[in-house]
C-alpha positions as CSV (number, residue, x, y, z in Angstrom):
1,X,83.0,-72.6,-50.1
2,X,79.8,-73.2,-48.1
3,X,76.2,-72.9,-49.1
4,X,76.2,-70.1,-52.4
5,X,76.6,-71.2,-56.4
6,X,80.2,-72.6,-56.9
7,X,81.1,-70.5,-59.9
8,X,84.6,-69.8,-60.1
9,X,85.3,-66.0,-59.1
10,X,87.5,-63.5,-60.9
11,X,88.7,-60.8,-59.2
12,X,91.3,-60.0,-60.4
13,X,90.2,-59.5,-63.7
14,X,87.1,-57.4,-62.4
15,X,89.1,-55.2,-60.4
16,X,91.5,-54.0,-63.7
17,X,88.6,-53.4,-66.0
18,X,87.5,-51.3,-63.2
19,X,90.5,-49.3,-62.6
20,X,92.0,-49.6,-66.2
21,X,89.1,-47.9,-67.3
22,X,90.3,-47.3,-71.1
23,X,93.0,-50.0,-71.2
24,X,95.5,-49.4,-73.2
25,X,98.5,-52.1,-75.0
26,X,102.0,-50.6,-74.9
27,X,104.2,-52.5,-77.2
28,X,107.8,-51.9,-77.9
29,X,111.3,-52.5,-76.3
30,X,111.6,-48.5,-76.6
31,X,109.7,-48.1,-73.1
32,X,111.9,-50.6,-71.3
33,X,114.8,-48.9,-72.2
34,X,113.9,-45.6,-71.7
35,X,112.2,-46.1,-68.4
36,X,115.3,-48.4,-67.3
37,X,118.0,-45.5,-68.0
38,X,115.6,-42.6,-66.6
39,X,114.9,-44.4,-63.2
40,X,118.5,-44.9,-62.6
41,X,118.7,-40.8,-62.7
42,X,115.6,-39.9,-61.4
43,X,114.0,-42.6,-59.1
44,X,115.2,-40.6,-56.0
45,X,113.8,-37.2,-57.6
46,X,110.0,-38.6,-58.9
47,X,107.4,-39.7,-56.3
48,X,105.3,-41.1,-59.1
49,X,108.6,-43.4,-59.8
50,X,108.6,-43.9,-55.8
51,X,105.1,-45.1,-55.6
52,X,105.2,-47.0,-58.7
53,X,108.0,-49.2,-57.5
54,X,105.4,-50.2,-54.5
55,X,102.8,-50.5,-57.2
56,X,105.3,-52.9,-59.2
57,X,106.0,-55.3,-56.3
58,X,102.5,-55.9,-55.2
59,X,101.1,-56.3,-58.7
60,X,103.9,-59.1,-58.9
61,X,103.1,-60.4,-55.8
62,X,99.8,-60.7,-56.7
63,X,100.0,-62.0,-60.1
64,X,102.4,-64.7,-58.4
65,X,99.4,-65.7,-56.0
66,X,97.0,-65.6,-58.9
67,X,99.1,-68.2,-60.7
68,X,99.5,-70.2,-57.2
69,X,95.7,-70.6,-56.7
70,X,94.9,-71.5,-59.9
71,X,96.9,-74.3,-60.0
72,X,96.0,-75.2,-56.3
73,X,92.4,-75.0,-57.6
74,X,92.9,-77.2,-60.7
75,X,94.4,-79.7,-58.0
76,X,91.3,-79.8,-56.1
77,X,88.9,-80.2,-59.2
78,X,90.9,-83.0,-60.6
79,X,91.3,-85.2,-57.6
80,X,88.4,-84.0,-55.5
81,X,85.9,-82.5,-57.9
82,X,83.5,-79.2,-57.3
83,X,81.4,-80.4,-54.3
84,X,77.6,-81.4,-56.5
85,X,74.8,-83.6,-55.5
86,X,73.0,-85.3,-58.6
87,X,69.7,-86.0,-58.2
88,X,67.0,-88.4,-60.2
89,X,63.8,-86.1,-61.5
90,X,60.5,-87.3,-61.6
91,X,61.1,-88.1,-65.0
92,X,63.8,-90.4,-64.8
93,X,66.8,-87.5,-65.8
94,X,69.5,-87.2,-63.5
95,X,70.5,-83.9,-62.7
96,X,73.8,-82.8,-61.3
97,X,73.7,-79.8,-59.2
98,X,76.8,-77.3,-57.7
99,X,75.1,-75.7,-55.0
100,X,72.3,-76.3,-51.5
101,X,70.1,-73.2,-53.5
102,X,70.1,-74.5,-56.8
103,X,69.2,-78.2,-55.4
104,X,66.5,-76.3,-53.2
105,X,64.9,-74.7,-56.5
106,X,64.7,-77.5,-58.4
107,X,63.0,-79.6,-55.7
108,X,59.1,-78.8,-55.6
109,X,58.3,-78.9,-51.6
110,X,56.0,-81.6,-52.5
111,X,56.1,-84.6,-50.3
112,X,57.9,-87.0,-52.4
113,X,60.5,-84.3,-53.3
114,X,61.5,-84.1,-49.5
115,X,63.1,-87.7,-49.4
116,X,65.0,-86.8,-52.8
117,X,66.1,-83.5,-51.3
118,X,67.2,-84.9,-48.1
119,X,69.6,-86.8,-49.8
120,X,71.0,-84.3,-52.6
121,X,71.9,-82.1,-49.1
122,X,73.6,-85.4,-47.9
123,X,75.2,-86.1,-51.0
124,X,76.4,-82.2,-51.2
125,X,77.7,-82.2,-47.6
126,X,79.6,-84.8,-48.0
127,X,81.1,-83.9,-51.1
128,X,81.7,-80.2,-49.4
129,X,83.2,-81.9,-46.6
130,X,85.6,-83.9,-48.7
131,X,86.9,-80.9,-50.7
132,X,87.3,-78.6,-47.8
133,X,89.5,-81.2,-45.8
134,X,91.5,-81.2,-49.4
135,X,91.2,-77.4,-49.6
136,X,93.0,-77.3,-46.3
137,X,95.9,-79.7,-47.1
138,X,97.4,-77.8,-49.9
139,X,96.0,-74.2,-48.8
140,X,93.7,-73.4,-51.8
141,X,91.7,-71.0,-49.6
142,X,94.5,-69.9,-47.9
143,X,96.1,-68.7,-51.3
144,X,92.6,-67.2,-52.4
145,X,92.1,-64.8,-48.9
146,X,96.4,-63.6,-50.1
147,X,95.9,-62.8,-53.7
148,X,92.4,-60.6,-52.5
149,X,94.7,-58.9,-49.9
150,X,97.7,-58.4,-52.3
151,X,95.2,-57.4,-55.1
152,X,93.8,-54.9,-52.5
153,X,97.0,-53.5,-51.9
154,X,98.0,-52.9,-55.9
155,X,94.8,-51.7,-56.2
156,X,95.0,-48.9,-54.0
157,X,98.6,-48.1,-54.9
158,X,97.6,-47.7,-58.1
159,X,95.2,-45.1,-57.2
160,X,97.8,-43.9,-55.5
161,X,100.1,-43.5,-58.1
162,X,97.1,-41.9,-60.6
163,X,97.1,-39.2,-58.0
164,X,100.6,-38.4,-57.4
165,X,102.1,-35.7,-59.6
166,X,105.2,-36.9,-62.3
167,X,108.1,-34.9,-62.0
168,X,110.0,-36.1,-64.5
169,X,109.1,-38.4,-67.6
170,X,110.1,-41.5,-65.9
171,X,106.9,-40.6,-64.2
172,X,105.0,-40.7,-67.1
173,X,106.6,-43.4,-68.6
174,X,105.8,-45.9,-65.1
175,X,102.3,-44.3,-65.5
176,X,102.0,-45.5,-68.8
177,X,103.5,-48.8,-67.6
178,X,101.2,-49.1,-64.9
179,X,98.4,-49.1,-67.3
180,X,99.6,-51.3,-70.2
181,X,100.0,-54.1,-66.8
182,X,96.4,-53.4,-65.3
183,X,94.9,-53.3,-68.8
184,X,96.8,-56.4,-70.5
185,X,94.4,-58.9,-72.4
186,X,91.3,-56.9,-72.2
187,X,90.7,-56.3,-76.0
188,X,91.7,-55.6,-79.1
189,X,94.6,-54.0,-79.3
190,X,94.2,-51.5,-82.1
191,X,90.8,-50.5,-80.6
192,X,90.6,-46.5,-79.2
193,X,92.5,-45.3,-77.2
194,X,95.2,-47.7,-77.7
195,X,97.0,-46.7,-80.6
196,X,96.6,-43.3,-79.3
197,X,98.0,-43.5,-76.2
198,X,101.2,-45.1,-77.7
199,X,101.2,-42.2,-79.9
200,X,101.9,-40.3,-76.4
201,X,104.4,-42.6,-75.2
202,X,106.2,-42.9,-78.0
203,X,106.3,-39.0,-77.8
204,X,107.5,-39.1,-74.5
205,X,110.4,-41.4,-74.9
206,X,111.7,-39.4,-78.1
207,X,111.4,-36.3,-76.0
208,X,113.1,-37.5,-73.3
209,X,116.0,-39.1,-75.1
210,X,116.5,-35.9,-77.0
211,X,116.3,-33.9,-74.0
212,X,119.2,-36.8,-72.5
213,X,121.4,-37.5,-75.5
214,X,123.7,-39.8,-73.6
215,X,120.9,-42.2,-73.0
216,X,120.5,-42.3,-76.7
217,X,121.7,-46.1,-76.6
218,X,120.0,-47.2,-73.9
């Protein structure tokens, strides 16, 4: 963790706003059974189908890692705690700190204050030392560096997939799925343009099962 503000980070989360952009909220067992049927014709034929496949895997696979250090993290604040120092102020309040910076900017550089400092930084050390040597037991940061490399990877298969051409509409339909995934949880889901884009979709899956009759029942 080392010497910066022990906040707990989000980067998944910042990372789909970002490339959701508009989110949208797909609802509706119609899309799974559409896309299902259509991909078993046309996977082979559609590079955006291709690419969203890849897309697919590492958004699981990072999603599964998300899951993992969350839970290692909840292991590490329950048995070890976040590593703080508390301190006493001048006027007889204790103060509990998360961070060498924040225990450096409350301190006054007054002489009385360095004693009191001295030992918040022992205190905080300590503390650090005790969660890292935890951290590395059950692979917390370990975990963390994965999901940012996995997340890495969906993220730029994603861009990927925004720039390869559908050739069927199993490649809008993944497109669309793509979306609803990157942008789930981010709103309301009646706000613009959600409603509107599954106006589209729903377009596109009764074109396409009018265009393919025999995947009427899927």
């Amino acid at each position: 963790m080392g010497d910066s503000d022990n906040t707990t980070t989000q980067p998944l989360v910042t990372r789909r706003r970002v490339l959701a952009g508009t989110a949208i909220a797909i609802v509706g067992s119609k899309r799974n059974a559409f896309a299902r049927n259509d991909l078993e014709t046309d996977q082979s034929a559609d590079p955006a189908v291709v690419v969203w496949r890849k897309w697919q895997a590492a958004h699981e696979h990072t999603e599964r890692l998300c899951r993992q250090q969350q839970r290692l993290e909840r292991i590490l604040a329950e048995t070890v705690g976040f590593p703080c120092a508390t301190i006493q102020l001048r006027g007889g309040k204790s103060l509990t700190l998360h961070s060498l910076r924040a225990l450096r900017d409350v301190l006054d550089h007054c002489p009385e204050d360095t004693a009191m400092r001295a030992r918040g930084e022992a205190d905080f050390a300590a503390h650090q030392a005790r969660w890292d040597a935890a951290d590395k037991e059950i692979g917390y940061s370990a975990t963390l560096r994965a999901e940012r490399e996995a997340a890495d990877r969906a993220e730029d298969l994603l861009e990927l997939l925004s720039e390869t051409p559908s050739a069927s509409l199993a490649g809008v339909v993944v497109k669309l799925d793509a979306v609803l995934k990157v942008g789930e949880g981010s709103g309301d889901d009646a706000e613009f343009p959600r409603p509107q884009i599954r106006s589209v979709l729903d377009d596109v899956i009764r074109i396409g099962r009018g265009l393919v009759p025999k995947q009427r029942s899927g």
